[in-house]
C-alpha positions in Angstrom: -0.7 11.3 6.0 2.8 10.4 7.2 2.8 6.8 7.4 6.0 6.7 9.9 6.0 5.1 13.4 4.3 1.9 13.0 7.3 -0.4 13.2 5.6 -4.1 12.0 3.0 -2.3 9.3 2.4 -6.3 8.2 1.4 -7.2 12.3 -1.1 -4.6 12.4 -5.0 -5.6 12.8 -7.5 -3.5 10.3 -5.6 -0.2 10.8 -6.3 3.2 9.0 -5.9 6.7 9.3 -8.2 9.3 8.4 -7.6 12.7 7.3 -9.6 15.7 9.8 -12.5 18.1 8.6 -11.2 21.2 7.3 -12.8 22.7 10.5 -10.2 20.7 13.1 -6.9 20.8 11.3 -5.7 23.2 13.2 -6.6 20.5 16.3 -6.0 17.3 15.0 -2.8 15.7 13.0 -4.9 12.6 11.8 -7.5 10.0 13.2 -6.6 6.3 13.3 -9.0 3.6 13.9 -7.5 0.2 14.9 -10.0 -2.8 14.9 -9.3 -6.9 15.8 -10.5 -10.2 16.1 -7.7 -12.0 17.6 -8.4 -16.3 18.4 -9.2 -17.2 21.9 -5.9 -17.5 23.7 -3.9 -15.8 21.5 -2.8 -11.9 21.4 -1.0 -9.1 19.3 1.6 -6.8 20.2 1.6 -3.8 18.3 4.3 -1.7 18.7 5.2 1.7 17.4 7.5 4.8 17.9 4.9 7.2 17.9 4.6 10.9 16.8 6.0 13.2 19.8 2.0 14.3 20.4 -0.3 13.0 22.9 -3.2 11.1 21.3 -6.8 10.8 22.6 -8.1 7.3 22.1 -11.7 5.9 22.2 -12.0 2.5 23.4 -15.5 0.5 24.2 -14.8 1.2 27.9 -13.3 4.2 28.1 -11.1 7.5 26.7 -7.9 7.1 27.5 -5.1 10.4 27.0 -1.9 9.0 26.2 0.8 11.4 26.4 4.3 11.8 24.7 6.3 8.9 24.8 10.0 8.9 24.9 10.9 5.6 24.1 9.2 2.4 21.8 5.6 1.6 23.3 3.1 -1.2 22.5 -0.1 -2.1 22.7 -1.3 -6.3 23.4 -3.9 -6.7 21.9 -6.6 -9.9 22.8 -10.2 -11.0 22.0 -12.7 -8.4 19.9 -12.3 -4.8 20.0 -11.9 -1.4 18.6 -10.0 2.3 19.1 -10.9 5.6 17.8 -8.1 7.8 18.0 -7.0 11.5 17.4 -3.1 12.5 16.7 -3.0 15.7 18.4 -1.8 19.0 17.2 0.1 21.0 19.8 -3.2 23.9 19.8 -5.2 21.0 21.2 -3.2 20.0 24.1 -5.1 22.7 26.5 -8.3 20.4 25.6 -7.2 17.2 27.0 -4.4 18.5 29.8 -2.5 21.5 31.4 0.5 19.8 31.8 1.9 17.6 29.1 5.4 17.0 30.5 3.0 14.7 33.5 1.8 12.9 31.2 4.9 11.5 29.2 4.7 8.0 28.4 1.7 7.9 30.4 -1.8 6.5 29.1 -4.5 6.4 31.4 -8.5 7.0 31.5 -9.5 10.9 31.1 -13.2 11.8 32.1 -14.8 12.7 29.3 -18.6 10.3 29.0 -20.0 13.3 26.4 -16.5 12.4 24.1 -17.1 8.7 24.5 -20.7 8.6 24.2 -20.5 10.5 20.7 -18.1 8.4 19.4 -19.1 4.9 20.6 -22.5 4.8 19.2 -21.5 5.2 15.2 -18.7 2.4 16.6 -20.9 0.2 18.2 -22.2 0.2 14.3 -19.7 -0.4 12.5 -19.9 3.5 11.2 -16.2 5.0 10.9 -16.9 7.4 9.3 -19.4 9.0 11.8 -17.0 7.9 15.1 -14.7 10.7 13.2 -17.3 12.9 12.5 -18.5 12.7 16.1 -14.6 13.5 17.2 -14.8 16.7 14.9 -18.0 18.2 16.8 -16.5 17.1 19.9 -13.4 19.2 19.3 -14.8 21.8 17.1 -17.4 23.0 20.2 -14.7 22.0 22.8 -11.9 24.6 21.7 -13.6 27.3 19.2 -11.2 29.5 18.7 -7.2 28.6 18.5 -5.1 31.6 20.2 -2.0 33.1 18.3 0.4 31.1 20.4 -1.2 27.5 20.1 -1.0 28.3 16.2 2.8 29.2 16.2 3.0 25.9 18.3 1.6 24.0 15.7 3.7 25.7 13.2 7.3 25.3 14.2 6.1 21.4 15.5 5.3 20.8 12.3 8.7 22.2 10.4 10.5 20.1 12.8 8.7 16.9 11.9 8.5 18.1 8.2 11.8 19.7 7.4 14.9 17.2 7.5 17.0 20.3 7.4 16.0 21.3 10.7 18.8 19.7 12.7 19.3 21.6 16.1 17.1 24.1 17.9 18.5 27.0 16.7 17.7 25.9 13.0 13.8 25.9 13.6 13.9 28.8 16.0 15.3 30.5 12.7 13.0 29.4 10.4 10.4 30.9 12.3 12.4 34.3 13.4 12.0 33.5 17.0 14.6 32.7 19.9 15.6 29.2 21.0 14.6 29.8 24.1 11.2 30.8 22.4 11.4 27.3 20.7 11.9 25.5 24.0 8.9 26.9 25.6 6.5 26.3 23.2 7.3 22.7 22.6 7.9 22.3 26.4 4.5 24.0 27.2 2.5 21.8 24.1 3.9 18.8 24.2 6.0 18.5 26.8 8.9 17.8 25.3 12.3 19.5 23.8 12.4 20.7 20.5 15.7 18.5 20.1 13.4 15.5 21.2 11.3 15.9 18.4 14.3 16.1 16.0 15.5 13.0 17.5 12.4 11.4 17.2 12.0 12.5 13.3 15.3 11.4 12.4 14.5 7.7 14.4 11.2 7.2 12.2 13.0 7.7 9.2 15.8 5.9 10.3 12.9 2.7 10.9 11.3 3.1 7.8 14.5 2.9 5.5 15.5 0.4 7.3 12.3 -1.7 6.8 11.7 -0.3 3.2 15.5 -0.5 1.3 16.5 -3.8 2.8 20.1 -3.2 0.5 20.8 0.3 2.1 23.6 0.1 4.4 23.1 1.4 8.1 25.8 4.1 7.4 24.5 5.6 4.6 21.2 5.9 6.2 22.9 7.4 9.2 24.8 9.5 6.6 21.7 10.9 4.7 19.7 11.6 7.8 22.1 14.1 9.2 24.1 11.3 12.3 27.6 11.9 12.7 28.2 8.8 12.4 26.7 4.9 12.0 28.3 4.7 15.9 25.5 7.5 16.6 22.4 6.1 15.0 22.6 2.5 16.9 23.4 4.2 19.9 20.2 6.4 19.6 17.8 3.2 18.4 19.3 1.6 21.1 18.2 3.9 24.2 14.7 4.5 22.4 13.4 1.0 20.7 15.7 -1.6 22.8 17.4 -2.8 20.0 20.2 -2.2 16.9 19.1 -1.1 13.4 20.5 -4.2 12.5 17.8 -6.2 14.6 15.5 -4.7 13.7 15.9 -4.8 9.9 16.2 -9.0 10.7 12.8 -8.4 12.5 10.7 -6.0 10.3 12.0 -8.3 7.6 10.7 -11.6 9.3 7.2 -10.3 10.2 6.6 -9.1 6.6 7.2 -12.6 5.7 4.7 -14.5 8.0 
């Protein structure tokens, strides 16, 4: 599983991710499963620049839907608690929503008590593996079938996030012999984003990870490798998405691995 888009890794509370059943891969990128026990008045910030997917989450009180985001978000976290959550593939957005693009950088409750009933019970026992297990039937019986569309969704999502040599629309429009304008629809229709979003956003994760992980490497040959036209062009872009330079953030990452 990729491990990109969790920007302070050595900040994070008991944190994994779990692969799907073979029965909801077509559904479901990954689950994560986040867990804390923070001191009384004290809290955590997690932040991360997430996967351009909407994710389902779990919590003790509720299911929450949160939607693509377009810039850094975080999460405070305070006192005892858990989250269940499912990285969704594009063929499961018609599950959760019917319009993706509403629900960008949006997180809010979704009614679903059958969902959270299933998987707050294993929880509520410490069982992680049988939370995920519960998130499998739930998806399995909720969308049986994955139509032709959703599964070419999931495809050319999935080259894009995959394949650094996919740097403008027309590249993964090629790669799967269909039109931009094909391209633009599906991603538009699954996500709720561009196509040239999710390049973006690939390109950014990397970007944050090398920049956290070769500590030597300068910023412009990481711009360099990851296809930027320039160094100019990769601050400019971490800038308008995380709030701050590659160069803070290297100072940052590098600070909270130290703690």
């Amino acid at each position: 599983m990729n491990p990109r888009g969790v920007l302070y890794p050595a900040a994070l509370p008991v944190f994994e991710r779990r692969p799907p059943a073979p029965s909801v891969t077509a559904l479901v990128r990954w689950f994560w499963v986040s867990q804390w026990n923070i001191a009384p008045g004290r809290s955590s910030r997690q932040e991360v620049l997430c996967f351009p997917a909407l994710n389902l989450v779990v919590e003790p009180e509720f299911v929450g839907l949160q939607g693509a985001t377009t810039v850094r978000s975080h999460k405070d976290l305070a006192g005892t608690g858990w989250a269940v959550g499912a990285l969704l593939r594009p063929a499961a957005t018609a599950a959760v929503t019917d319009d993706p693009a509403a629900r960008l950088d949006d997180y809010s409750p979704v009614a679903l008590p059958d969902l959270h009933a299933a998987v707050a019970e294993p929880m509520g026992r410490g069982d992680i593996p049988g939370a995920c297990a519960a998130f499998e039937s739930w998806f399995a019986a909720r969308v049986p079938t994955v139509p032709d569309e959703a599964q070419l969704a999931n495809r050319l999502v999935a080259l894009i996030e995959e394949d650094a040599a996919i740097a403008t629309v027309e590249d993964a429009a090629a790669a799967l012999a269909m039109s931009p304008r094909t391209a633009q629809r599906l991603t538009k229709r699954y996500v709720g984003l561009p196509p040239l979003a999710l390049i973006h956003r690939r390109r950014l994760q990397q970007a944050a990870e090398r920049l956290r992980l070769e500590a030597g490497l300068p910023i412009a040959t990481i711009a360099a490798e990851l296809g930027y036209a320039d160094q100019a062009h990769l601050i400019r872009d971490f800038r308008k998405v995380l709030g701050f330079t590659p160069g803070g953030y290297r100072t940052t990452s590098s600070n909270s691995q130290s703690l």
